[in-house]
N, C-alpha and C positions, 0 to 999 in steps of 0.2 A: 308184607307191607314194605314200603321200598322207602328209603332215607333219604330223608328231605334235605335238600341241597341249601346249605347256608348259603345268605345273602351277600353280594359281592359289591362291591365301591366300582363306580366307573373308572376309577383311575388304577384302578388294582386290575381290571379287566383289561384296559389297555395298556398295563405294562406286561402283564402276560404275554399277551399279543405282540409287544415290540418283543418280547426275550424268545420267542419263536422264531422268528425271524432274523437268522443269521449272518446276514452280508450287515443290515443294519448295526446286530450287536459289536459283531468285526468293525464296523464305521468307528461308534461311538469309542471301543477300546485305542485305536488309534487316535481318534480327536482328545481322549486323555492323554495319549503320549506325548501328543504334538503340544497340547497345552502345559506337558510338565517339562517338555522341551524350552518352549515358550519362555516360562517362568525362568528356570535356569540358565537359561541364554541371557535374560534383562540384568541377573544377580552375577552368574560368571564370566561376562563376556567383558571385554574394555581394556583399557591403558591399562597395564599394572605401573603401582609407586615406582620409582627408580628409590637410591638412596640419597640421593637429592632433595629428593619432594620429603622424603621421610625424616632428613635432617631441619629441612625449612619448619617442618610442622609441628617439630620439636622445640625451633628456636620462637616460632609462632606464639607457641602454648607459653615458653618461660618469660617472653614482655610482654602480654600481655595482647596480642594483637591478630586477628583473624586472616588466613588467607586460604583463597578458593584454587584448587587445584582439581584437575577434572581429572581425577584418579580413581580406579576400582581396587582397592586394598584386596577385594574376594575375587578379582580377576585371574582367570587362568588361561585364558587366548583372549587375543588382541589381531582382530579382523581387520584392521587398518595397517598391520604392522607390514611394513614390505622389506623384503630379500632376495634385491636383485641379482644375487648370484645362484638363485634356489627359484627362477623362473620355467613356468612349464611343466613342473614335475606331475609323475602319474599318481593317482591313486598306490598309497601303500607303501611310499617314498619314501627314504629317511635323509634329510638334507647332507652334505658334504661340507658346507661349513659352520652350520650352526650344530648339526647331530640332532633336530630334530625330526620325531616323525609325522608324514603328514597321509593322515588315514586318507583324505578323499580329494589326494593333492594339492598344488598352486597354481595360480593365474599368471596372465602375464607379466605381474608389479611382484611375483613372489610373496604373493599374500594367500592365508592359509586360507581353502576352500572351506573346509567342514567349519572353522572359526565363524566364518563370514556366512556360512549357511546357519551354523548357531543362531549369529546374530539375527542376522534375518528372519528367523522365523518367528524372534517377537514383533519385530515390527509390521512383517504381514497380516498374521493374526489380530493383533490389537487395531491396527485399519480396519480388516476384516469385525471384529465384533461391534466395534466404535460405528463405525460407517453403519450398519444395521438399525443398530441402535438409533442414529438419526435417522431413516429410512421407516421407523416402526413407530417412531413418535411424529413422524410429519402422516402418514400413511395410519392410523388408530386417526388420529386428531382431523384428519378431512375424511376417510370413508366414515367415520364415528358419524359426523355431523352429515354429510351426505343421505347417510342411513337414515337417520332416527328423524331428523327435522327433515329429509327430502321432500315431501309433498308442502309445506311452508314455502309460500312465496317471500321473494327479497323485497323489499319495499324500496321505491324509487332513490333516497338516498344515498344510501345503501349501495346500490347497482351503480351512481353514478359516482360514489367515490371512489371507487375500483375503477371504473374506466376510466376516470381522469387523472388518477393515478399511475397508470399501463397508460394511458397516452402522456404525461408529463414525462415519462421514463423513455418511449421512444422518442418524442422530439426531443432529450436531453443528449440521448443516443444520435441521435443526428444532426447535430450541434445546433439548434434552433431554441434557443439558451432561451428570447423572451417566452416563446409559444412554451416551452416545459414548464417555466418560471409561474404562467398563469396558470396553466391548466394543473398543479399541482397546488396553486392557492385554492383553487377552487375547490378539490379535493381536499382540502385540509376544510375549508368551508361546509363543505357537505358534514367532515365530519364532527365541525363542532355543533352544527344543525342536533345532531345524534345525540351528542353528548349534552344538549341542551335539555333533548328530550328524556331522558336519560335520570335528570336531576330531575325534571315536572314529575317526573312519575317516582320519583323518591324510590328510587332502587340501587341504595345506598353500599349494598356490599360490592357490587362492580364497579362503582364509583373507586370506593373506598381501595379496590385491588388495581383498579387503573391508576389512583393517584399515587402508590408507592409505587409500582412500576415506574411513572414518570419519572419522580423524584428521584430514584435510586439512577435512572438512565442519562438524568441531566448532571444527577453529581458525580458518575465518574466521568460522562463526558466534559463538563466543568473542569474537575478536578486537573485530569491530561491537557485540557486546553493553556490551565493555569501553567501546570509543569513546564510545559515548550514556549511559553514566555517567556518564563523567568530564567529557563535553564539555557545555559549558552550556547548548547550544541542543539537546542530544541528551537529557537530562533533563525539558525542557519537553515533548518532543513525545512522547515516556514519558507524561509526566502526564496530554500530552491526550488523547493513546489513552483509559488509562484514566475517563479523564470520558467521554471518548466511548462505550465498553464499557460503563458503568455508568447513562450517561443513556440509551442505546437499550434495557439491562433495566428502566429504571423506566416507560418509556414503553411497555412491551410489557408489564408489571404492569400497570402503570394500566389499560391498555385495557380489556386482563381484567376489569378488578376492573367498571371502567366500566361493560361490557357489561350484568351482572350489575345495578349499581346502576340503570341505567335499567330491568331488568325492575320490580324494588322501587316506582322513583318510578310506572310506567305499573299499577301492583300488579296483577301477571301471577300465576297462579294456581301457577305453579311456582317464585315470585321466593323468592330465601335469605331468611332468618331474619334480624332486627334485629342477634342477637346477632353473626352473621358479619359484617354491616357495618360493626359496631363493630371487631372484629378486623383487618379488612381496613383502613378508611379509615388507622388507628393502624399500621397497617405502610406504607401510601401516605407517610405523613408522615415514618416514617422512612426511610424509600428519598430524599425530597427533601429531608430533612437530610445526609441522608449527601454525598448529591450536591456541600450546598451546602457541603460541607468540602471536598470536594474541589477548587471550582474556588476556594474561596480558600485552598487549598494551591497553587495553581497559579499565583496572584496575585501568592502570598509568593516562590515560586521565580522566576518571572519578574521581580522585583527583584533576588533573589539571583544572578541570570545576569547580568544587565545590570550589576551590581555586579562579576561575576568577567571581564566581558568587556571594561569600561572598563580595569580596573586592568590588563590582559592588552596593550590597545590603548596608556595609557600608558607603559607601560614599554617596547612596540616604538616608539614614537614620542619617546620619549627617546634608544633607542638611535641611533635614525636622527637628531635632531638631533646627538650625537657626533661621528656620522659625515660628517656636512657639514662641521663645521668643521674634521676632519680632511683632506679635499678642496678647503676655504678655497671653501664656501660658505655663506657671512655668511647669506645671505637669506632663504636656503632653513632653515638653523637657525631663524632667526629665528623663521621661519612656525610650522615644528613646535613649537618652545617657546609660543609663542600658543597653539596647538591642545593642548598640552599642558596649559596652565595652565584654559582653558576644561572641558576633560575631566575636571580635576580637581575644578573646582566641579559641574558633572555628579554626579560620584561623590559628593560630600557630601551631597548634595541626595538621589540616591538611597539614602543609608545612612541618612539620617536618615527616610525614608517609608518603610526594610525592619522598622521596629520598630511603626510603624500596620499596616503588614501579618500582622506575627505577632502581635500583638493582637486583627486581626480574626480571623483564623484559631483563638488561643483562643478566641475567644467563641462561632466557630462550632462548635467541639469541645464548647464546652459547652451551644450549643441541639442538639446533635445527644444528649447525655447528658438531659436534659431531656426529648426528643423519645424517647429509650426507655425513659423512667420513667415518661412518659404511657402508652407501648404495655402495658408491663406494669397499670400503672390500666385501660385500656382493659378488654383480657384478665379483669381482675376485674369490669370491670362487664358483662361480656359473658356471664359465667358469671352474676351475677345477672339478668341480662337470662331467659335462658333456664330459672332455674328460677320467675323471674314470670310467664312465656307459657305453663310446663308446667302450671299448674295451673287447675283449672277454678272459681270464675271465676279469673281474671289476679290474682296476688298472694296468692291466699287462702294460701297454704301458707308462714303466720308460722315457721313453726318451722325451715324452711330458709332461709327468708328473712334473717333477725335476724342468725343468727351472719357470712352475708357482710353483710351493711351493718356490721354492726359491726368485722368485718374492715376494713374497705375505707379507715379511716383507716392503718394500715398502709402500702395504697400510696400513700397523698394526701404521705406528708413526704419521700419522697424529688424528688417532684415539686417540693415548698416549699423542698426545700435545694436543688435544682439552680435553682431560680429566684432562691435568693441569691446562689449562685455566680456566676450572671450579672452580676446588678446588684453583687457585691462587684468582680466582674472589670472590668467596664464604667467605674464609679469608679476604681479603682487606675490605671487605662489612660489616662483622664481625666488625671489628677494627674501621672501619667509624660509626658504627651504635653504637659501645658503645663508640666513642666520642660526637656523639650526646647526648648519653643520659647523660654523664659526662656535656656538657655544659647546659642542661636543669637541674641535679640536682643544679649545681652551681647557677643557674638562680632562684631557687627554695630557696636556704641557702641565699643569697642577699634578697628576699621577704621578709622570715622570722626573718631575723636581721634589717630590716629595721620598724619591726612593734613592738609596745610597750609590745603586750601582750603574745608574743613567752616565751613560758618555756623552760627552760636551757636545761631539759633534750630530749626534741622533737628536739632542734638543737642540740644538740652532737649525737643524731642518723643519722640524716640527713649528716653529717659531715662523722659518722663513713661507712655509707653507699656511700658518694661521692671517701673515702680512697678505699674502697672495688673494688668501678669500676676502678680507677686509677691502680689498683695491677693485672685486669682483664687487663686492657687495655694494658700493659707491654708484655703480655703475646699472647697475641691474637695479636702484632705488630710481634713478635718473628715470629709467626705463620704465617704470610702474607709473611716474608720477605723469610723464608725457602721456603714455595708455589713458590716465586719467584723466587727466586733460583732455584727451582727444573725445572720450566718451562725454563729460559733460557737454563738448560743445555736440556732437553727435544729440544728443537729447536736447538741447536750445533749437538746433536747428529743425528736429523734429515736431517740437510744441508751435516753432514757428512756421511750417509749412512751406520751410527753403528747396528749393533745385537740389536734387543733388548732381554733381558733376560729372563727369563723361569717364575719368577715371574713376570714380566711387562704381558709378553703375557698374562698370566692364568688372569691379573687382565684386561684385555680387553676383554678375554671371546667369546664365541661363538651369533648367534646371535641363539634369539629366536625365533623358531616357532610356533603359538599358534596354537591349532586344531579350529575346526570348531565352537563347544558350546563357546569354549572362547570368538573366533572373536565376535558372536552372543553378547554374555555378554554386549563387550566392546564397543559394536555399540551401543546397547539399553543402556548404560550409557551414552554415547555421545550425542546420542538423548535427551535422557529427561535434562542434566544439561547443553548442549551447544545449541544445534537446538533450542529445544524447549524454552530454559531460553532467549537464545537473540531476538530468534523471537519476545514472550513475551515484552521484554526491547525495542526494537526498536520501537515496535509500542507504547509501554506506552511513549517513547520517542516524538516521530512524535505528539501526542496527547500534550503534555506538549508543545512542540513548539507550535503548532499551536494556543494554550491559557494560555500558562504563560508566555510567555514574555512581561511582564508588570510590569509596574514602581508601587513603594507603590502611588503617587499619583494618581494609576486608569489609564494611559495613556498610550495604550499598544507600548511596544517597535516597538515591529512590525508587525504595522497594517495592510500595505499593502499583507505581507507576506500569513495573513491567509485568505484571497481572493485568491490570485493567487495557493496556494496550496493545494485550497479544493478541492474535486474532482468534484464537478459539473465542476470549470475552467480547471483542468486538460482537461475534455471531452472536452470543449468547444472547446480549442486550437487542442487538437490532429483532433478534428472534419475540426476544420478551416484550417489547415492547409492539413488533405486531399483534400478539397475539390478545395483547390489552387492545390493541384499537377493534380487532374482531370482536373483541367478548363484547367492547363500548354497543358497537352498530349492530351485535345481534341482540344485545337487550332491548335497545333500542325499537327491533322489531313488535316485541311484546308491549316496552311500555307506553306506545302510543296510542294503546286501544284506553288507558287512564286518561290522555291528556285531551281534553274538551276543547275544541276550539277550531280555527284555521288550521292548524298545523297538520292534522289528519288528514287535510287538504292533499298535502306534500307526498303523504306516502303513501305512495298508490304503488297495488304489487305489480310485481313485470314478474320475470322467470322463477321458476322453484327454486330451491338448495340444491335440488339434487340435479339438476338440470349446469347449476350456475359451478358446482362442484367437479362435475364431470365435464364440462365441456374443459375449463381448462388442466384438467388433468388429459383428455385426450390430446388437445395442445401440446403440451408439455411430452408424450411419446411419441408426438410426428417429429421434434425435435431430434436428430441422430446425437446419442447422448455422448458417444464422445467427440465428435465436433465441439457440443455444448460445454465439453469438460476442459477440454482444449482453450478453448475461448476462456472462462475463466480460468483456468492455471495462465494463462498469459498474465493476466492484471498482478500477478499476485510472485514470490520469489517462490521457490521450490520448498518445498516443506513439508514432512508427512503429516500436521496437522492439517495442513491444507488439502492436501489430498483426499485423506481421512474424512473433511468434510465435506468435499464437494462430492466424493461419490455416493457419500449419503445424501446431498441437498438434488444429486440428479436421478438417484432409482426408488422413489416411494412411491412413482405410480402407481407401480402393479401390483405393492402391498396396500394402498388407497382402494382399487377396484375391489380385493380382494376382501377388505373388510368391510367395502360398502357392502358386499354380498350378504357374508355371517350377518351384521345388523338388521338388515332386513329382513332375513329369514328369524332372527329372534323377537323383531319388534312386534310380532304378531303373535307368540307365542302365549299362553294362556298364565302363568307366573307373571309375564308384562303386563300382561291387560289387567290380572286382579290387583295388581302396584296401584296401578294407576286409577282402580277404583277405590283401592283404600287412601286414595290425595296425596299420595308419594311424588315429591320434584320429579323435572327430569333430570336434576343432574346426580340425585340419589338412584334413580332406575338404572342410570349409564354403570353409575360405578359400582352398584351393588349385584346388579343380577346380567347387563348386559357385558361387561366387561371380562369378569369370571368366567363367563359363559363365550366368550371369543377368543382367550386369550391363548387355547391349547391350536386351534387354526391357525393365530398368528406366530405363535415361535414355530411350527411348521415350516410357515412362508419365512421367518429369520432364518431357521437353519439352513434354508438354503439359498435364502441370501447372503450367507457368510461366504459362501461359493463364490457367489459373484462375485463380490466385494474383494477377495483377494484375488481372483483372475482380473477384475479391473486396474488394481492396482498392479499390476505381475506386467501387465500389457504398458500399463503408463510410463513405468519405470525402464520397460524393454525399450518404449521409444524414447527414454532418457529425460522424460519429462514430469518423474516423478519425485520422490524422494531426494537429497542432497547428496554427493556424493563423500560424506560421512555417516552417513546412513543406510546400511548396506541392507538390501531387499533382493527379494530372490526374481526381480525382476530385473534387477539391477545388477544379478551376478548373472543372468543371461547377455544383459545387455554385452557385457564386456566381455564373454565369451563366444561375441557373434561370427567375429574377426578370424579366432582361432579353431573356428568348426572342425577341417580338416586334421588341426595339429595337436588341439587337445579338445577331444571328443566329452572327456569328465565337464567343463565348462559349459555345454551346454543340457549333456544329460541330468545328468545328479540335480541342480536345480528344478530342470523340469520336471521331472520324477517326481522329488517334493512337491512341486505345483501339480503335477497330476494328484499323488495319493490323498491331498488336503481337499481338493475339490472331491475327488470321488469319496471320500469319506462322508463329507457336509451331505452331499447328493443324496447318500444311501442314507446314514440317517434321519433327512428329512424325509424319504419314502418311507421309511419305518415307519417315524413318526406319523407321517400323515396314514397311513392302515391303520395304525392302534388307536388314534383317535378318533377317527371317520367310520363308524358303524356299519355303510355300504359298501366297504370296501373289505371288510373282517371276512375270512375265509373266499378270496378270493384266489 
């Protein structure tokens, strides 16, 4: 009788089967190394303390006050550290003048190889699992629903919120701001449709998971919108957006217009009409008036911050003197009260330049009112323009002629009063700004008579120089009151509908047409000192916010702030909050077969799930992903969260196809079907028996996703457009040993190595894995 073979667990089966299999178990033993490498690299790699930082956090700890120093106390190499007299060395080196040794050499900066490959290998790895991990929860989450509802048609809705969605998105893409503007109300429409029916049919728990999703979404975006309000430096980078927003429309005008004007000067036989380029130049002009209020609105606020940030600074730095001498530290008081009184002459100095700033910034309000009472001029000589061209010969036709010229002083005075306004304003500002400086010299004659050591002859200059502004100031009143004058009668004669004179005209002048190389000029100057200068500012802005706002005792203002405005939570929420609008429009699918009425009318089905799922997933891989990956790491600054996400938000296709498969093949499966007879959900069936039952295929497809994910990143960083360069990746130590291929051979081997042995490990044991748990493929 022969003995009966105890019963075995498939998972015990299939590990069997992977520990047979040798290249696999050799994988996984090196994917331990590299992971305890990993770990050790995050723990011992970094700045070590100096005895600076260790005395600071000493003196920290005894007043009582916190400070952040980016130190690793468990630090034993520092990847960043360079020793440029220790460049170049080979493998196995021991420096000359530090005496240290450097097992797998330096780079060109004299920065330790094997340090900087340490480092690196967490920051690869952790891309690599992270990036997956998005790839397997977009990829579960569309082939899931592909799978299981695939044969479920989308009901019209539904279908058309999604397209009008994808089409608000290209025409936003294509600057056709109203066309996105509707056709994304429309989709919001669609989907409050959904959400209406949603509620008829009292399907109250997706309700209820849609409306904390909202509310959680609006209150930290609320919350941030609050922050950059109120906070000084979160108002500036407000402003420079919109400079930015408004200098790339004037420049994407211009071009246009540009285009257009060089057919005119090359006088091409389809070139526009005089009269259009009169119109045009005259809206050019005021597009770079506008502009030019805005960045000295930008000017004005940027004193105003510096203004709210000083007195913000004095008053903590007050309190903290207090508190020294509450702890009977004389010295340290001391210090702050200096620092204090210095910051306060700071602040004078800028309170007294925030009033030239809002002066200039009138003035620019009113070349900008100036600048649209020419356009309107314009407009009228452009209509005369066109009925002198319409007639044959040019001009003969007096009778239409006459009434516009004799119109046209009409718009010549608003032009003549906005150019008083200027020179009345220019004057008053004048006279205002040298009484300032009159009451700062007087402020200055009071210091020096107040102190012992003042010589006669330094105050009787000061003296003779306060007489000087005084005999200025006389003059420069004169001056404001004639301007004003001039302007009142300037507006009498305008209500009155007087001539204006032959001199006035000539000094309002024609408007200017620039030719085509000008335009060109003036764009490429706008570019480089407005586009590109605020671009720059706004983001050094956003970056300041996000870690300067912090008190001198170390305790940042606003903590919550730089959580909710990182970009990883940016995704987070926009993620979360799609996926509340999905659940919204797929209930919705269901529960319009409750709601009685018209409305069933509406939702008529069109394509499957599984149809509407895959097509744009196929989409999505005609895409060459890293073009796609390229394209957004442009929008965005360099950053390995960034990275980390987009090459998970660009490779879940092929985990999507893959698990539409397994659902499929499970959803017919005989455990399914008896669920489903005993009136089991589906979203009990999903997570109870198809999930479990898919999830050994998909860490499969993970582990050798983890593959790619780090040769994606190894490649991004090769072409330097991954990671920071404080963030050393082994893409990134390629990179900088591309140069030196010939001269140090280690800089480009040894990392690649690493990048070979990590993917071929992932490789191997994903093949493992997929034998051990693949049935058909056991004893092959």
């Amino acid at each position: 009788m022969s003995e009966q073979r105890k019963p075995t667990s498939p998972l015990r089966d299939a590990l069997r089967l992977f520990f047979r299999n040798k290249p696999a178990v050799a994988a996984a033993i090196a994917i331990f190394v590299l992971a305890c490498v990993a770990v050790s690299g995050e723990i011992l790699t970094g700045k070590p303390p100096t005895e600076e930082d260790r005395q600071q956090i000493k003196e920290s700890i005894y007043v009582g006050d916190k400070v952040e120093i980016k130190r690793n106390e468990l630090a034993r190499s520092d990847p960043l550290e360079t020793v440029l007299d220790e460049k170049l060395l080979p493998p196995f080196s021991r420096g000359d003048g530090t005496g240290k040794f450097y097992l797998l050499g330096t780079d060109h900066l004299g920065r330790n190889v094997a340090s900087r490959l340490w480092a690196g290998s967490t920051i690869s790895l952790t891309i690599g699992f992270l990036a997956v991990g998005i790839m397997a929860l977009l990829g579960i989450t569309l082939g899931g629903i592909a799978g299981f509802w695939g044969r479920e048609r989308v009901r019209l809705p539904f279908f058309a919120m999604l397209l009008l969605a994808l089409g608000g998105a290209i025409a936003y893409g294509a600057d056709f701001d109203w066309l996105a503007w509707l056709l994304l109300a429309l989709s919001c429409a669609a989907f409050v449709l959904q959400l209406a029916v949603v509620a008829m049919g009292r399907r109250w728990r997706p309700l209820a998971i849609f409306g904390v999703i909202l509310a959680m979404f609006l209150a930290v975006n609320g919350y941030n919108q609050y922050i950059e309000r109120t906070d000084p430096n979160g108002r500036l980078m407000r402003q420079a957006r919109v400079i930015e927003s408004h200098a790339r429309e004037t420049m994407v005008h211009t071009r246009a217009f540009g285009v257009d004007v060089k057919d005119i000067d090359d006088r091409v036989a389809t070139a526009r009409s005089r009269a259009w380029r009169i119109r045009g130049q005259a809206d050019v002009e005021v597009m770079f008036s506008k502009l030019d209020v805005e960045v000295a609105r930008f000017a004005f606020m940027e004193n105003e911050a510096g203004i709210e940030l000083l007195e913000r600074t004095i008053v903590e730095r007050e309190a903290r003197a207090e508190h020294m001498d509450r702890i009977d530290r004389p010295a340290r008081a001391k210090t702050e009260r200096e620092s204090v009184a210095r910051e306060k002459e700071s602040l004078a100095e800028l309170k007294r330049a925030t009033q030239g700033l809002k002066d200039a910034l009138v003035l620019a309000e009113l070349e900008l009112a100036e600048q649209q009472a020419r356009r309107e001029l314009a407009q009228h000589d452009a209509r005369i323009a066109e009925v002198h061209d319409a007639t044959e010969p040019p001009g003969s036709n007096t009778e239409k002629l006459k009434p516009l010229q004799d119109e046209r002083a009409k718009f010549l005075w608003p032009v003549h009063v906005a150019k008083l306004e200027i020179t009345s304003a220019k004057a008053s500002h004048a006279a205002a700004a040298r009484e300032r400086e009159i009451a700062t010299q007087e402020e200055k004659i009071k210091t020096l008579t107040e102190k012992d050591d003042t010589k006669p002859a330094a105050l009787d200059a000061e003296r003779k120089k306060l007489a000087s502004l005084k005999e200025g100031l006389v003059a420069l009143k004169t001056a404001a009151k004639s301007a004003e004058s001039a302007l009142e009668e300037g507006r009498k004669g305008a209500e009155a509908g007087k001539e204006l004179s032959a001199e006035q005209t000539k000094e309002i002048g024609e408007l200017t047409l620039q030719k085509h190389s000008e335009m060109l000029e003036r764009r490429a100057t706008m570019r480089r000192d407005i586009l590109d200068s605020f671009k720059a500012r706004a983001d050094t802005l956003f970056s300041s916010e996000l870690n300067g706002a912090k008190l001198l005792s170390g305790h940042w203002r606003y903590g919550t702030y730089r959580v909710t405005r990182h970009f990883i939570a940016a995704t987070l929420m926009w993620l979360g909050l799609l996926v509340a609008v999905l659940m919204i429009a797929g209930t919705a699918q269901g529960a319009i077969q409750d709601v009685k009425g018209p409305l069933q009318k509406l939702f008529l089905p069109t394509m499957t799930v599984d149809d509407l799922v895959m097509r744009f997933t196929e989409i999505m891989i005609t895409i060459p992903t890293l073009f796609l990956i390229l394209a957004v790491l442009a929008l965005f600054e360099r950053d390995v969260y960034i990275v980390m996400a987009v090459i998970g938000l660009t490779g879940w296709m092929g985990m999507t196809r893959f698990v539409r498969a397994e659902i499929l093949s499970l959803r017919e499966q005989d455990f399914v079907q008896a669920a489903r007879a005993l009136g089991v959900s589906d979203y009990r069936i999903i997570w109870r028996h198809l999930v479990p039952n898919a999830i050994s295929p998909v860490l499969v497809a993970a582990t050798i996703g983890v593959a790619g994910a780090v040769l994606a990143e190894s490649t991004l960083s090769f072409l330097g457009i991954g990671a920071k360069a404080d963030q050393p990746t082994w893409g990134q130590i390629l990179n900088d040993g591309r140069a030196y291929m010939t001269d140090a051979w280690w800089l480009m081997v040894i990392p690649g190595f690493a990048i070979l042995v990590t993917v071929l490990s992932f490789n191997l044991l994903g093949e493992g894995l997929r034998e051990a748990f693949n049935p058909k493929l056991r004893g092959r």
